[in-house]
C-alpha positions as CSV (number, residue, x, y, z in Angstrom):
1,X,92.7,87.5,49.5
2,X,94.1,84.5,51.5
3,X,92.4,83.5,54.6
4,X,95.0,84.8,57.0
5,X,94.8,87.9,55.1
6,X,90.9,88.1,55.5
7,X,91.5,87.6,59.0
8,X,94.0,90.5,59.7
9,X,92.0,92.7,57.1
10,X,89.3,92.2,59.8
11,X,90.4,92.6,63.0
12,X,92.8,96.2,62.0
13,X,89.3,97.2,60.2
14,X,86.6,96.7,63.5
15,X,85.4,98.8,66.0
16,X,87.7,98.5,69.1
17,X,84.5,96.4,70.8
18,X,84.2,93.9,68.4
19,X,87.5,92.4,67.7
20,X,86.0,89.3,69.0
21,X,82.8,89.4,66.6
22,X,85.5,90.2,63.7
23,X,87.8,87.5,63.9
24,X,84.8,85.0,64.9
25,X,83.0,85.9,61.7
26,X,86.3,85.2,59.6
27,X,87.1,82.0,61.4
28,X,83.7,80.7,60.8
29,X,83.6,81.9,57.2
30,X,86.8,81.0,55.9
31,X,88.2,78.2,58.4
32,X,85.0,76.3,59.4
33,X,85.1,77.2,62.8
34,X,82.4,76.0,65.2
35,X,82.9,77.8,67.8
36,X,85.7,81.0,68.6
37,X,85.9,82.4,72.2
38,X,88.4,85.0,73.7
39,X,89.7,84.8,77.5
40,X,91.7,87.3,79.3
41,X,93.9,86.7,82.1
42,X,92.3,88.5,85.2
43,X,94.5,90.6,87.5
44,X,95.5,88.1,89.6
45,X,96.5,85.5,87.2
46,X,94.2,82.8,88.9
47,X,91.7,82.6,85.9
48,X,90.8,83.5,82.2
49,X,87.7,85.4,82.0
50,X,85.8,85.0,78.8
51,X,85.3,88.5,76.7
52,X,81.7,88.8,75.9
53,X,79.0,91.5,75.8
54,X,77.5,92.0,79.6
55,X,76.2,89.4,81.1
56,X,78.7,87.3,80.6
57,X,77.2,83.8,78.4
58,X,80.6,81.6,80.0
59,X,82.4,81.1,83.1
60,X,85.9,81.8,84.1
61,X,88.7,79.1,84.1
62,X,91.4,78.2,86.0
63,X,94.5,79.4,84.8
64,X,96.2,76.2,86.5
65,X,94.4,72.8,85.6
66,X,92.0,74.2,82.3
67,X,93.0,73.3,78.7
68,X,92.8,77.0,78.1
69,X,95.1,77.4,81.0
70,X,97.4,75.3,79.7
71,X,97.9,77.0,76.6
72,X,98.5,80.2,78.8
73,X,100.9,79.0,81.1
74,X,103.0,77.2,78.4
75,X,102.6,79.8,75.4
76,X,101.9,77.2,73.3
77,X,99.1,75.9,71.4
78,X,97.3,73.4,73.5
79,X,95.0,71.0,71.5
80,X,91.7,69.1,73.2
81,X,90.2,66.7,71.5
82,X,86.4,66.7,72.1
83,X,83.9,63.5,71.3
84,X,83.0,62.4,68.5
85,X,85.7,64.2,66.5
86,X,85.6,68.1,67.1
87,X,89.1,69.7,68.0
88,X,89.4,72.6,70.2
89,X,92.7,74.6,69.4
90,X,93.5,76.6,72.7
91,X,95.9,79.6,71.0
92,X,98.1,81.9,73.8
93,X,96.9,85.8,72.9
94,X,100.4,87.7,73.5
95,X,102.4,90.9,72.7
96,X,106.3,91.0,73.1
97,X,106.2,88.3,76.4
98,X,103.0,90.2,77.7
99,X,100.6,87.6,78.0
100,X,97.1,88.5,77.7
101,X,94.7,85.6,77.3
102,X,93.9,82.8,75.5
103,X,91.8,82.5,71.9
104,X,90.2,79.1,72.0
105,X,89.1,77.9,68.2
106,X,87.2,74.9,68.0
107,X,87.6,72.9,64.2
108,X,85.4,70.0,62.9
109,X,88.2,67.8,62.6
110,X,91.5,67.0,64.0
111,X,92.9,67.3,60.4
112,X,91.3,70.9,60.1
113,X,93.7,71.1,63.8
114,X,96.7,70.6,62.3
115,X,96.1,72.4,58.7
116,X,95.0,75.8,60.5
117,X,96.8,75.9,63.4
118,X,100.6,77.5,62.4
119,X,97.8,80.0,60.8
120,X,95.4,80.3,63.4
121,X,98.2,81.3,66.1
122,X,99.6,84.3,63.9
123,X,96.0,85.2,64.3
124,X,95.8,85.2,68.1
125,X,98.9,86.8,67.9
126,X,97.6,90.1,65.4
127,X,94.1,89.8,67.9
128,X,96.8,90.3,70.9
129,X,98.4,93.8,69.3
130,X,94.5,95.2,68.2
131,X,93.2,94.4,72.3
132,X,96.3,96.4,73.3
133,X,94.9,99.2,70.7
134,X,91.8,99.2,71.2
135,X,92.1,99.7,75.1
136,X,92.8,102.9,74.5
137,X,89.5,103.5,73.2
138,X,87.3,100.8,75.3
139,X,86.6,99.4,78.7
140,X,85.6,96.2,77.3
141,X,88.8,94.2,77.8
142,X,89.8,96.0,80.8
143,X,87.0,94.8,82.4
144,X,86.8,91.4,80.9
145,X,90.2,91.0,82.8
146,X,88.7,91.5,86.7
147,X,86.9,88.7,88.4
148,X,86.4,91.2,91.4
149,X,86.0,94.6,91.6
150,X,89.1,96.6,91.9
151,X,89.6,99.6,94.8
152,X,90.3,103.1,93.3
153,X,93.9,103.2,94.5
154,X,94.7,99.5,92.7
155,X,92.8,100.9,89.4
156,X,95.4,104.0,89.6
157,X,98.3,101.5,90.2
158,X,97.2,99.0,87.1
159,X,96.8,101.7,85.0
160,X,100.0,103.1,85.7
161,X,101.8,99.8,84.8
162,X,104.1,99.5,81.5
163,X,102.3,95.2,81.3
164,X,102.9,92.4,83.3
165,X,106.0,91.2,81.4
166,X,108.3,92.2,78.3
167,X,110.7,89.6,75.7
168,X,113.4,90.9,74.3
169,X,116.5,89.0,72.6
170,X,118.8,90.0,75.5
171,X,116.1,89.3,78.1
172,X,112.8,87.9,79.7
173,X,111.0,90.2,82.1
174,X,108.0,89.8,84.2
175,X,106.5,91.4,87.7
176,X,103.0,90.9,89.5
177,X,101.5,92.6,92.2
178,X,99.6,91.2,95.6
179,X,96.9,91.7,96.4
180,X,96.1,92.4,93.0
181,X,92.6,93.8,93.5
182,X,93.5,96.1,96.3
183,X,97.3,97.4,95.7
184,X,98.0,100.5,96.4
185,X,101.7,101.5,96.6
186,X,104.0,98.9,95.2
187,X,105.2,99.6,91.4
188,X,107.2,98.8,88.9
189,X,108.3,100.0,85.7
190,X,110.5,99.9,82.7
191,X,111.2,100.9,79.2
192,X,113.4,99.4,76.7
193,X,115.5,101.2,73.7
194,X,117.5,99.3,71.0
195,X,120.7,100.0,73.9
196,X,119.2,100.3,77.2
197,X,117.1,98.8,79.6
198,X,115.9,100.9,82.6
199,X,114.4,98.9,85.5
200,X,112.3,101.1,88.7
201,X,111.0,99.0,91.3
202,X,109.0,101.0,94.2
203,X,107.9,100.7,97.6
204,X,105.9,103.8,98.0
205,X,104.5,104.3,102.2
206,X,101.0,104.4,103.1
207,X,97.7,103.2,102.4
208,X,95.2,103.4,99.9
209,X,94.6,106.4,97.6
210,X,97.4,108.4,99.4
211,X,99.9,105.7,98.7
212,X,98.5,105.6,95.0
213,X,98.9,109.3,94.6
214,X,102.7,108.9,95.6
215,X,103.4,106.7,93.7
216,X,102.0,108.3,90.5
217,X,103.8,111.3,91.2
218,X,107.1,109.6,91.7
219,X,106.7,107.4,88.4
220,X,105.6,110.1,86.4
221,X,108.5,112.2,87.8
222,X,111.1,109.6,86.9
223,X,109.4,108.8,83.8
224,X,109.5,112.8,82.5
225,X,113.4,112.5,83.6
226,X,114.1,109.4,81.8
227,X,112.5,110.4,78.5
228,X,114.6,113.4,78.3
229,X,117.8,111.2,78.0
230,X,118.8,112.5,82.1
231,X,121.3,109.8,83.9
232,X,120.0,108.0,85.8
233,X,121.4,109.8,89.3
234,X,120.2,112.7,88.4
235,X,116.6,111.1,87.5
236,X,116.3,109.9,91.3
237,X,117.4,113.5,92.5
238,X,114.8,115.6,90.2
239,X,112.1,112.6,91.2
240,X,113.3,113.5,94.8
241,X,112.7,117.2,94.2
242,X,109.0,116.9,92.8
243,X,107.6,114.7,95.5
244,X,109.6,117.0,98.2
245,X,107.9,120.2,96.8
246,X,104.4,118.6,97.2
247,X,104.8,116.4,100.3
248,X,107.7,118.4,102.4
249,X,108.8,115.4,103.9
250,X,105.7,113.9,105.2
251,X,105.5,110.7,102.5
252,X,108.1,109.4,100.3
253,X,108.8,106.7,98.1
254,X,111.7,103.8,97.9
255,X,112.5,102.8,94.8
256,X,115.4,100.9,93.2
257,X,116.5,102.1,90.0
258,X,118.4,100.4,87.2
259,X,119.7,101.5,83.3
260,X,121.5,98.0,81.7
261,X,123.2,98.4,78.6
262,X,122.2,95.8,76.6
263,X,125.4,94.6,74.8
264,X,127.5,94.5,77.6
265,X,125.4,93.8,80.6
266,X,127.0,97.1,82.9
267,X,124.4,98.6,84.6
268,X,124.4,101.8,87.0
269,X,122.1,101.4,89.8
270,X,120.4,104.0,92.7
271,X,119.3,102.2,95.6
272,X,117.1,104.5,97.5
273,X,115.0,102.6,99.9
274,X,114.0,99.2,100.7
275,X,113.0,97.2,97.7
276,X,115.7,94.2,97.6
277,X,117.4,92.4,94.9
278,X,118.4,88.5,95.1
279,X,120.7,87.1,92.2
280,X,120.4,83.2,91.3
281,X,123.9,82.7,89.2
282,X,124.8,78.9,88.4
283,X,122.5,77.4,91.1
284,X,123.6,79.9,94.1
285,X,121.1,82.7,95.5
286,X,122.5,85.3,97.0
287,X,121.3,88.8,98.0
288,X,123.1,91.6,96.2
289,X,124.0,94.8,98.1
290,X,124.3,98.2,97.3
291,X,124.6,101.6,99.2
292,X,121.4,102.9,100.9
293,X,120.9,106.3,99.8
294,X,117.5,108.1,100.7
295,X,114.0,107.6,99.7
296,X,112.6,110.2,97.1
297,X,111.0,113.0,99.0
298,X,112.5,112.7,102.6
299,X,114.6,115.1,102.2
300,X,115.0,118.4,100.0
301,X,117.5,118.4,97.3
302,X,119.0,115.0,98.1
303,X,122.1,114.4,96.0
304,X,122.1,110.6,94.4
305,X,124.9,108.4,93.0
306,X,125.2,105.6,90.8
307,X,127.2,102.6,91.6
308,X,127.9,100.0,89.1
309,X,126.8,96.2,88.5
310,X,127.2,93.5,86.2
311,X,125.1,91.2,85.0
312,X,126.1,88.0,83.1
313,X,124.4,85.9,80.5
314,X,122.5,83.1,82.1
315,X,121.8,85.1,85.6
316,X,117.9,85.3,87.4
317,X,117.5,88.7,88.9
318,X,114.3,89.1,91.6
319,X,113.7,91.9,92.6
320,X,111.3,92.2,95.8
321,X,109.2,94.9,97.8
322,X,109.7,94.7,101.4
323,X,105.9,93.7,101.7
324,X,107.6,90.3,100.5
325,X,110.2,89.9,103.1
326,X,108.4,91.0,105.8
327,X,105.1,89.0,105.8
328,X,105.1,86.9,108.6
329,X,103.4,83.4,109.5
330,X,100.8,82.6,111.9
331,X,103.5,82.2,114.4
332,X,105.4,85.6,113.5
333,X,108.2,83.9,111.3
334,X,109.0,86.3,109.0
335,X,109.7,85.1,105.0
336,X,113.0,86.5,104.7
337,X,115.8,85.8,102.6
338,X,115.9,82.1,103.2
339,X,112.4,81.5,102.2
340,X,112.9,83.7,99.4
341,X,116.4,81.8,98.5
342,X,113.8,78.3,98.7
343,X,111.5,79.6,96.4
344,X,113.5,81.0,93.7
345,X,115.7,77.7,93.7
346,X,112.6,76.5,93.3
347,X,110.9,77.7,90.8
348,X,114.4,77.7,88.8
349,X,113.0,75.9,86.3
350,X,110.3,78.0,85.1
351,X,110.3,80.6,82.7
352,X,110.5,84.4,83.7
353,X,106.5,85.0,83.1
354,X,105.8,82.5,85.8
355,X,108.4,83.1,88.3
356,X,106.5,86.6,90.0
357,X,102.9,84.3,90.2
358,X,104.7,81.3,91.8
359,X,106.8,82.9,94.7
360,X,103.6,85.0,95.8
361,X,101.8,81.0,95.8
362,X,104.1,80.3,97.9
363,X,104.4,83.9,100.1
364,X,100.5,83.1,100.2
365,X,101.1,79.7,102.1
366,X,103.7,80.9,104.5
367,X,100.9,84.1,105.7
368,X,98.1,81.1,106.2
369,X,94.4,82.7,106.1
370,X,95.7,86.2,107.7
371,X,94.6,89.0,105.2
372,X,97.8,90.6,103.8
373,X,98.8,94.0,105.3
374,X,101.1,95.2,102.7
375,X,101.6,95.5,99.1
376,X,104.0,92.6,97.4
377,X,106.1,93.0,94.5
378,X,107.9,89.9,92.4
379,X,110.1,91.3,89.9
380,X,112.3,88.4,87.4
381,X,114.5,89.7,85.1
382,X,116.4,86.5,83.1
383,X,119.4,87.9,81.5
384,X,120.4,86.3,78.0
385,X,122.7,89.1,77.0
386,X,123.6,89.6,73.0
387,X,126.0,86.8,71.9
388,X,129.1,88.3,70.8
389,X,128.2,91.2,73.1
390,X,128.0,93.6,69.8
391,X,125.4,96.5,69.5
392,X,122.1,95.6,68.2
393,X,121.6,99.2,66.5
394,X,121.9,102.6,67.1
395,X,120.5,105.3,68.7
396,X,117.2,105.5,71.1
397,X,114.0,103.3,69.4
């Protein structure tokens, strides 16, 4: 058995709390490692936090001037050279676009560095799939990832999240919430097949574990409809239906809905509420319209229809709650599109994983010290398309 072997043989074969202990031992065994520490992004993408058993033995660090943070914001191998000769290989821990962390590997030698490393980041990258496993069955991860203690209504929101971001061929997808230790109605969700990509992006009203509770309901309801192969249209109105029957009218949720086919880029949309969609397309930002229909759950048995959009190779969709576009400076200046259009031109340049992060930086500088009021979603779909606009395969994955 190889030593990449050994290594994979490890981590699928541990207990769900001791991926870290597994692929340590390896590393140390069969690569000479001196030292091997997992960090996990925390929920507000400001630090890694390192994955240890209570208390923790090291401190956070920055996700935006650390060599570990480097590695994360670049997906990329970052190497540090230490004194007198060790190498610390900082290795990004990801699933399908999702970043999770960072594995930081420290060799004896810079020529260990560059013998290991093609090796050592297929590692990081089978530790990234068993974390997302082993979640199912342990808190340790989960709460390796919070630097703060989260309310009840932003633990029901995380949890209900599909990740933080998604790679496909045709597409790069990423969202992040604000404040991310106290959310409580903002959502987003989305699910991809080998022919479709559907897209929900919610505002749901009120506060705390009532605008949680809304907003699980309404997910789950569109979730049930989507996974029994229901258009789109009629998703919204049976969604519409279930929160009506248990609210009659006193809450209900916006949300704008999407299902892209893949090879072409057509997409049928429901807008029904007030999250906002701006399109950057060769350099020009511009907000895309559609027809207002109702919120789910104002109204019983709301009919909804879909309208149709296109999307081209090359575009940046952003897709924002109104907890973005309403926040207001010290001296009542609302953000608003043309702050919005600023920020999007420029962060133009970045890749889809860093887009959501970087506009709320800068929604956080235009509020000042005031304590946000409202939820705020950053949604950035960057849409690649398939090349000779063929069908990848068949059928529902």
């Amino acid at each position: 058995m190889n030593r990449f072997e050994a290594a994979e043989r490890a981590l699928r074969t541990a207990a769900p709390h001791e991926l870290l202990d597994a692929v340590r031992a390896v590393l140390v065994e069969r690569y000479g490692a001196r030292s091997v520490e997992l960090f996990m992004a925390d929920y507000g993408l400001t630090v890694l936090q390192p994955v240890s058993v209570l208390p923790h033995t090291l401190d956070p660090v920055s996700v935006h001037n650390s060599p570990a943070g480097r590695a994360f914001g670049s997906q990329r191998p970052y190497r540090e050279d230490l004194r007198d000769g060790p190498v610390r290989l900082h290795l990004p821990v990801s699933v399908r676009g999702d970043r999770l962390g960072v594995l930081t590997v420290t060799l004896a030698t810079a020529d260990e560095a560059r013998r290991y490393e093609s090796e050592l980041v297929e590692i990081a990258d089978v530790l990234g799939h068993e974390v997302l496993v082993a979640e199912r069955d342990t808190d340790l991860y989960l709460q390796a990832r919070r630097k703060d203690r989260l309310t009840l209504a932003a633990e029901m929101q995380w949890q209900l999240l599909p990740g933080r971001a998604c790679s496909r061929p045709e597409f790069d997808l990423a969202a992040q919430l604000e404040p991310a230790y106290a959310i409580f109605g903002d959502n987003f969700d989305w699910s991809a097949t080998a022919d479709h990509l559907s897209l929900y992006v919610t505002n749901g009203m009120g506060e705390g574990i009532e605008a949680s509770l809304l907003t699980n309901l309404a997910i789950n309801a569109l979730r049930n409809a989507r996974r029994a192969d229901i258009p789109i249209a009629d998703q919204a109105a049976l969604a519409d239906q279930a929160v009506y029957a248990h609210y009659q009218g006193r809450c209900y949720l916006s949300v704008l809905m999407f299902d892209f086919d893949l090879s072409t880029g057509r997409a049928s949309v429901v807008d029904a509420g007030s999250p906002q969609l701006l399109r950057l397309r060769e350099g020009t930002v511009e907000r895309v319209e559609f027809d207002a229909q109702l919120p789910l759950g104002m109204f019983e048995e709301t009919d909804y229809t879909a309208q149709d959009f296109q999307v081209e190779p090359g575009d940046r969709l952003v897709f924002v709650s109104d907890g973005v576009h309403t926040v207001a400076s010290p001296r009542g200046e609302k953000y608003g599109d043309a702050a919005l259009t600023r920020a999007i031109h420029a962060t133009r340049l970045l890749p889809a994983a860093e887009v959501p992060r970087a506009i709320l930086r800068e929604l956080t500088g235009h509020r000042g010290e005031a304590l946000a009021d409202d939820d705020a979603l950053i949604v950035c779909l960057d849409w690649r398309g398939r090349p000779d606009g063929g069908e990848e395969g068949s059928g529902r994955l």
